[in-house]
N, C-alpha and C positions, 0 to 999 in steps of 0.2 A: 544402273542406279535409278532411285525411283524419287519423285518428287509425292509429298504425302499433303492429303489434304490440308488445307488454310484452317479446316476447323479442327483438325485433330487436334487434340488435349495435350497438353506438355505431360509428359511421364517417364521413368527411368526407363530401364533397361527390358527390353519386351521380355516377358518370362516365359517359361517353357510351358507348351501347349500338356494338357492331361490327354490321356490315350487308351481309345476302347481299341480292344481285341478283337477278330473276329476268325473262330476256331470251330472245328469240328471233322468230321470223317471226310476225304473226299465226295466230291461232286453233288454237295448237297444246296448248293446256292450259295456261297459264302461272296465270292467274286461279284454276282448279278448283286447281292446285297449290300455289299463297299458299293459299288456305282451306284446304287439305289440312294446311299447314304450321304454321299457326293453329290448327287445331281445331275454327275456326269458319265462319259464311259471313258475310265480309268484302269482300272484291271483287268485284264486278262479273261475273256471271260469264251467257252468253249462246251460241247457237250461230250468230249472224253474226260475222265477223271484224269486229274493228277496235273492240269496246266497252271496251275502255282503252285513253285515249286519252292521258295521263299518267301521271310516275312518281306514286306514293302510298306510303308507309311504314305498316307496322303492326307493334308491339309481338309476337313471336313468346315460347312458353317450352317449352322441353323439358327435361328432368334436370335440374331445379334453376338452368338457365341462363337467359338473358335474350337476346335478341339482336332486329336490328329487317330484316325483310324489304319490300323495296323491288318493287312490281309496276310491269310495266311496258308502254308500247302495243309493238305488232308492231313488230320489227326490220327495215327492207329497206335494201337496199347503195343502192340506184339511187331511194331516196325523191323525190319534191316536193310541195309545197305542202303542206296536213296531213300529208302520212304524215311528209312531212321531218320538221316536226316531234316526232312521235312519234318517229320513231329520233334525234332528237338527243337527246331527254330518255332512252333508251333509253342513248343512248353515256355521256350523262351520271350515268345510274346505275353502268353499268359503272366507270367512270373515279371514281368517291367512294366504292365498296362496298371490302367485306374479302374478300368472296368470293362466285363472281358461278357462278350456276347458267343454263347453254345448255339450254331444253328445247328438245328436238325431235321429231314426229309418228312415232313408230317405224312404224304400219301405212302409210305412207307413205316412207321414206327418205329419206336427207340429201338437199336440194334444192341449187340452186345459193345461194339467199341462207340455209343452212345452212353452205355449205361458207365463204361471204363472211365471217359470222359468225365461225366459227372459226377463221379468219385473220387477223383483229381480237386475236381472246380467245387465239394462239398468243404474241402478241405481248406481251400482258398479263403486267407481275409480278402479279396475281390466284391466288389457288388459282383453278380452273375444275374445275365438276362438270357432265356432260356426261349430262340425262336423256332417256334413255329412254319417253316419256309414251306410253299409250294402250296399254300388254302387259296389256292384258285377264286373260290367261290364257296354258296353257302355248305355246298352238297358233300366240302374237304372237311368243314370245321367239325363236325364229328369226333372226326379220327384223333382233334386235338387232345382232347382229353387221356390217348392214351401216356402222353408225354409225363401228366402228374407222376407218373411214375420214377420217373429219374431226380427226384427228389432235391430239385431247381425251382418253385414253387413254381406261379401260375404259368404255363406257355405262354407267349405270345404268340396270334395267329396273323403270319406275313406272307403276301406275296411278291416275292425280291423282282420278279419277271415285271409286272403288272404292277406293282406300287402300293397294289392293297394295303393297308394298316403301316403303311411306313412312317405315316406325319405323327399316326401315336406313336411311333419306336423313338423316333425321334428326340418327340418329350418325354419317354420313359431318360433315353439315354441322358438328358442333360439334367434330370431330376438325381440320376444314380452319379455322376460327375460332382470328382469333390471341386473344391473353389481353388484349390492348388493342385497341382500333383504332387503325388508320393513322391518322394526324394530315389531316385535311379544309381542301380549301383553301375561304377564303371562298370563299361565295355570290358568282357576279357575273351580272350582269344587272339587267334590270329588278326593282322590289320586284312580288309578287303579291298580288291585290288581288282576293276574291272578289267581284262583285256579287250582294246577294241578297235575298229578300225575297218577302212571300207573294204572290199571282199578281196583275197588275195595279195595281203601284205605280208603275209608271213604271221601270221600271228598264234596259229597253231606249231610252227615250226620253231617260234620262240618261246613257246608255253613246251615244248618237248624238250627245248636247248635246257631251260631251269630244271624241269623236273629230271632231265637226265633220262627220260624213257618214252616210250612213243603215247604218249598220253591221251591226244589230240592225234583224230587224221589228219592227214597232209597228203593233199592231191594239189594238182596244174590248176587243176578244173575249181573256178574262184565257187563259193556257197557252198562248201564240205561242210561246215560247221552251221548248223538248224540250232541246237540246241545250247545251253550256257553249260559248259562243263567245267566243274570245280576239282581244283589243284592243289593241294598244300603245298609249298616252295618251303625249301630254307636256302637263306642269305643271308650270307653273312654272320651266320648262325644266329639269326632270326627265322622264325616260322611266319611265313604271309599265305594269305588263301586268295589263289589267283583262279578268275574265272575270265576262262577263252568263249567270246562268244560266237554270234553270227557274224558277217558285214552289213553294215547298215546300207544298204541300193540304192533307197529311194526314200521318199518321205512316207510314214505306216499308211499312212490315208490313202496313198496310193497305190502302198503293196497290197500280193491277194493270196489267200488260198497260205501253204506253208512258210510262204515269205514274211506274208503278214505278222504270224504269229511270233515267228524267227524274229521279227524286229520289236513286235512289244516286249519280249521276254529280253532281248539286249537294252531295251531300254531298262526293263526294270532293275536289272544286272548293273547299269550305271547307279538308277538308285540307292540298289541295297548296299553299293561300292561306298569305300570312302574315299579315297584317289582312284584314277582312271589314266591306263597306260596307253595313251594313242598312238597306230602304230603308224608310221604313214612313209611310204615307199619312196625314199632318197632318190632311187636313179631313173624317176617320170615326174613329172609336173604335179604339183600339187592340185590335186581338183574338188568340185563343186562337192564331191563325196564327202570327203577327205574335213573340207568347213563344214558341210552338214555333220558329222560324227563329232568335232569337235565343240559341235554349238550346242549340241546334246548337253555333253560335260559339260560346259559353263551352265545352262540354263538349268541340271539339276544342282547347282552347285557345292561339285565335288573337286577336293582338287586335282592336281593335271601335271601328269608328264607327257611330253612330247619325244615319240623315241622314233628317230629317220636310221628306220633298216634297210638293209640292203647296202649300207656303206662302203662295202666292199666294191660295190659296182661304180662307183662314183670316181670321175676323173677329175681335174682340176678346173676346169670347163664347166663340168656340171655342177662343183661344189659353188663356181663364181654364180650359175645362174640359180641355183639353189636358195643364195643366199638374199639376189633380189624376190624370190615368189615368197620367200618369208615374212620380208619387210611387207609387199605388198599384199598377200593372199591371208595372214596371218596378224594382222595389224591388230585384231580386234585380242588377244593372246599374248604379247610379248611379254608378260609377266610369267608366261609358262616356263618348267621346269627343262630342259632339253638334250637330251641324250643321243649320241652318233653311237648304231654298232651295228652289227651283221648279224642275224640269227643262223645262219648256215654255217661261219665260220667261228662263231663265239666271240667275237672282238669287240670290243664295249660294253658285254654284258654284265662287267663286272661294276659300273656304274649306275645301273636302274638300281640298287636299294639304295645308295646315298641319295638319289634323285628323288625315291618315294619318299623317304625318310625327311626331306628337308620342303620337300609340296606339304606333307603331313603337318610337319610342326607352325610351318604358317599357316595350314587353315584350322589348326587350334590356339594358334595366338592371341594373347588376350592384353591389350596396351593399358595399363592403371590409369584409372580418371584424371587423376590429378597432371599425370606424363601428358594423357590427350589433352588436356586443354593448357595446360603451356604450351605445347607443338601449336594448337591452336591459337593463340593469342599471336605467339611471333609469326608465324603463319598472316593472318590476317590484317598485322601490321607492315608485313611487307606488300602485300599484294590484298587490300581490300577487294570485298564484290565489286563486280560494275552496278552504277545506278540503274534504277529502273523507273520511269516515270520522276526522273528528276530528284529522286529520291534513292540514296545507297541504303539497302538493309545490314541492320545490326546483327552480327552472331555474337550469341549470346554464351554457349557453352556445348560442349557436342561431351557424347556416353558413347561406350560400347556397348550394345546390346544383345549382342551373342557371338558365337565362336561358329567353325563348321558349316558352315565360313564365316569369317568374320565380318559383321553388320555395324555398320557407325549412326546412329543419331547426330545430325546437327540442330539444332535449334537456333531460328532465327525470326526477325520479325516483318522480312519481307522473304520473299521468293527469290530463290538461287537460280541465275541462268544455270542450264546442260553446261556450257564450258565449262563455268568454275564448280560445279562440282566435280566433274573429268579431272579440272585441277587438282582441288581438293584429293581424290583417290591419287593422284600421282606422286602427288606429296608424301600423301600415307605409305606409298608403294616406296619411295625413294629415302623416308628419312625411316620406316621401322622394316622394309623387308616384305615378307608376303610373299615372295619369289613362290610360284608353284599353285599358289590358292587366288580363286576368285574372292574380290570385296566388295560388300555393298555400301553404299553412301546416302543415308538419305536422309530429307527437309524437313523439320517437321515449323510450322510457320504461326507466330500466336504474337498478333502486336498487344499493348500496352491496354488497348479500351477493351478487348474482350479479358486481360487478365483482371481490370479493375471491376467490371461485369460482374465477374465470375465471385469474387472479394464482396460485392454490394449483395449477391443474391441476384442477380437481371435473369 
C-alpha cells in the first residue's frame, strides 16, 4: 500500500493510461528504444534477434505525462510456428495501442517485411511514427531519406543505443497521444497463466501432467528450462495458455551470461501473465528462493496461486511443520489462493482451475461506490484512525480506481498511519473476499484550507 502525496488533488477513479506500440522486424532496436523511452533498462535487450518474444507493457513519464509503452517480438508478414506468434501478438499490439511507433534499421534500409509493415500501419486509424533507429552520427543521416519510401511520412532519425534525437521522439509521441484512450476491446483468448517457481519443483513435470504429453524437459538436473515455453491446457473444458518458465536462482542483478537472460524473460512471463501458479516443493523447507519468486508476483501485481507439490512426499510431521513455515515464511501472502497435489502422481491436480478461476475473479472485482463507502462509514465508526499530533483525521469517502488488481482511493484530511491502512485492506480482504489477488490501498490527503484555496483561485 502506498501513501500518496499531501498535495495530490482529490479526483475519481485513475483512468486508463493511452498506449504507444513499439513494432517492427526483429533486431532492429525496438527493446534499446522502450528503455530509451523509459529511462530505464527494462526490456530485454540482446544482440541475437528474436529475445522478445512477447508483447509487455511498461509504465513510461515524460513532461508531467503518463503513458504505457507496449514492447514487442520481431514483426514478419510471412511468419510460422514461434515467429507467428510473435507477429500475432505484434498485430495485436498494434490493433489495442493509441499510437503505434514502426522502428526501422536505417544503416540498413527499408526491407521488404518493412515495406509489408507499412502497408498494414497505411491502413491503420493509428497516428504512426516512422523511426529512424541506429543514425549514430551525422555521417547515418543520409541514409534516412531512403525511409520516405514506406509511405509513413517524415522518418525520425534515433539513436535508441546513444540517445540521440530521443527528447524530440518524446514530444513527437505526446503531441500524437490522444487525451483519453480509445476504448479497448476485451481481452479474448485463453486466460494466461505464468508457471513458476525456484529451480526443480516440478514444474515442467506439472505443465506435462496438464498437457498430457512430454511438452516441457524434465531432468534431476534443476535449470533444464532457459526458455518460457507456451502450452495451451484445457480444464475443465476451459482453454488456458500456460507458460513453463525458468527457476528464478538469484536476483537478475546478480545473475550472468544465460541465467541472466532466463530470468528477465521469467519475469517478463509473470508480466504478460495474468495469475501466476507458484510452485513451491511441500517436502523441504520453504526458502529464501521460493519468497523471492513469490515477491516477483505480488510486485507485478498478478494474481496468485500457491500449489505445494510433491504432496505425496509429505508425512504428518512434515504437513505439522509445513504448516508453521507458512504462517511464518509466508505471512506477507495469506490472501493466496492454495492448492496441495503431486505432479508425478496427479493428485490434486484437478483443483488448480477452481483455484485460478476464483484468484482471477477477485482480481477483477469491482465493489460499487456506493457499497464502498457504507463498508466505509461502519468501518470507520467502529474503529476510527489513531490521532496524530493530537489530532484524529477525517475520512472522507474512498473510490475504486481500478481492477487487475484491484486499487482503492481513500480520501482523508490527515495522514493514515501503515497500521490502519494494513487494517483497512484487511477489512477489504475479510468483508468482500479478494482470496487469490493482491490489493492496493491508498491516501490520497487534502484538508479544508487547500480545498477553500483552490474555490478562492490562491
Amino acid at each position: 500500500m502506498s501513501e500518496e502525496s499531501p498535495d495530490a488533488e482529490e479526483s475519481g477513479p485513475a483512468a486508463p493510461l493511452p498506449t504507444v506500440a513499439v513494432v517492427g522486424r526483429p533486431n532492429v532496436g525496438k527493446s534499446t528504444l522502450v528503455n530509451r523511452i523509459l529511462g530505464r533498462r527494462a526490456a530485454v535487450v540482446q544482440d541475437t534477434p528474436g529475445v522478445t518474444r512477447d508483447r509487455v507493457s511498461y509504465e513510461a513519464l515524460w513532461s508531467g505525462r503518463q503513458f504505457l509503452v507496449t514492447d514487442t517480438g520481431g514483426w514478419e508478414p510471412k511468419a510460422t510456428g514461434r515467429a507467428l506468434r510473435i507477429a500475432e501478438q505484434a498485430e495485436r499490439a498494434m490493433q489495442t495501442s493509441d499510437v503505434v511507433i514502426l522502428v526501422v534499421d536505417a544503416t540498413v534500409g527499408p526491407t521488404e517485411t518493412d515495406l509489408a509493415a507499412a502497408r498494414v500501419l497505411r491502413r491503420s486509424d493509428r497516428p504512426v511514427l516512422l523511426i529512424a533507429n541506429k543514425v549514430d552520427d551525422e555521417r547515418t543521416e543520409p541514409a534516412v531519406g531512403e525511409l520516405w519510401s514506406l509511405g509513413l511520412g517524415e522518418p525520425i532519425p534515433v539513436s535508441a543505443l546513444h540517445g540521440r534525437g530521443s527528447g524530440d521522439l518524446l514530444d513527437l509521441i505526446l503531441d500524437a497521444l490522444p487525451q483519453a484512450p480509445r476504448e479497448r476491446e476485451d481481452v479474448v483468448g485463453p486466460r494466461r497463466v505464468a508457471l513458476v517457481g525456484r529451480p526443480n519443483v516440478g514444474k515442467s513435470s506439472l505443465l506435462n501432467r496438464l498437457v498430457g504429453e512430454d511438452r516441457a524437459v524434465v531432468d534431476s538436473v534443476a535449470g533444464t528450462t532457459v526458455d518460457p515455453v507456451d502450452s495451451l491446457v484445457e480444464l475443465d473444458g476451459k482453454e488456458w495458455r500456460f507458460v513453463d518458465t525458468a527457476g528464478l536462482r538469484r536476483r537478475v542483478a546478480h545473475a550472468s551470461g544465460t541465467e541472466y537472460y532466463a530470468s528477465l524473460r521469467t519475469e517478463a512471463a509473470i508480466d504478460a501473465a495474468e495469475v501466476a501458479l507458484v510452485l513451491i516443493d511441500a517436502s523441504e523447507s520453504i526458502t529464501e528462493q521460493d519468497q523471492r519468486v513469490i515477491a516477483a508476483v505480488v510486485e507485478s501485481g498478478r494474481a496468485l496461486v500457491l500449489a505445494m507439490n510433491k504432496w505425496d512426499a509429505v508425512d504428518e510431521d512434515r504437513r505439522y511443520d509445513l504448516e508453521r513455515e507458512i504462517d511464518r515464511e509466508l505471512a506477507r501472502v495469506t490472501w493466496a489462493t492454495r492448492v496441495n497435489l503431486s505432479a508425478l502422481t496427479g493428485r490434486g491436480v484437478n483443483r488448480i482451475a477452481p483455484a485460478l478461476e476464483s484468484a482471477l475473479a477477485s482480481w477483477e472485482k469491482r465493489v460499487p461506490t456506493a457499497t464502498l463507502n457504507q463498508w466505509l462509514r461502519t468501518t470507520v465508526d467502529r474503529t476510527p484512525p489513531p490521532p496524530r499530533g493530537g489530532k484524529a483525521p477525517k475520512i472522507r469517502y474512498a473510490t475504486q480506481a481500478d481492477i487487475r488488481p484491484p486499487r482503492f482511493l481513500v480520501f482523508s484530511t490527515g495522514f493514515l498511519e501503515a497500521g490502519y491502512r494494513r487494517f483497512l485492506e484487511r477489512k477489504l480482504r475479510e468483508d468482500f473476499g479478494f482470496a487469490g489477488s493482491p490489493i492496493e490501498v491508498s491516501v490520497r490527503v487534502k484538508d479544508k484550507s487547500d480545498r477553500s484555496a483552490r474555490r478562492r483561485g490562491d
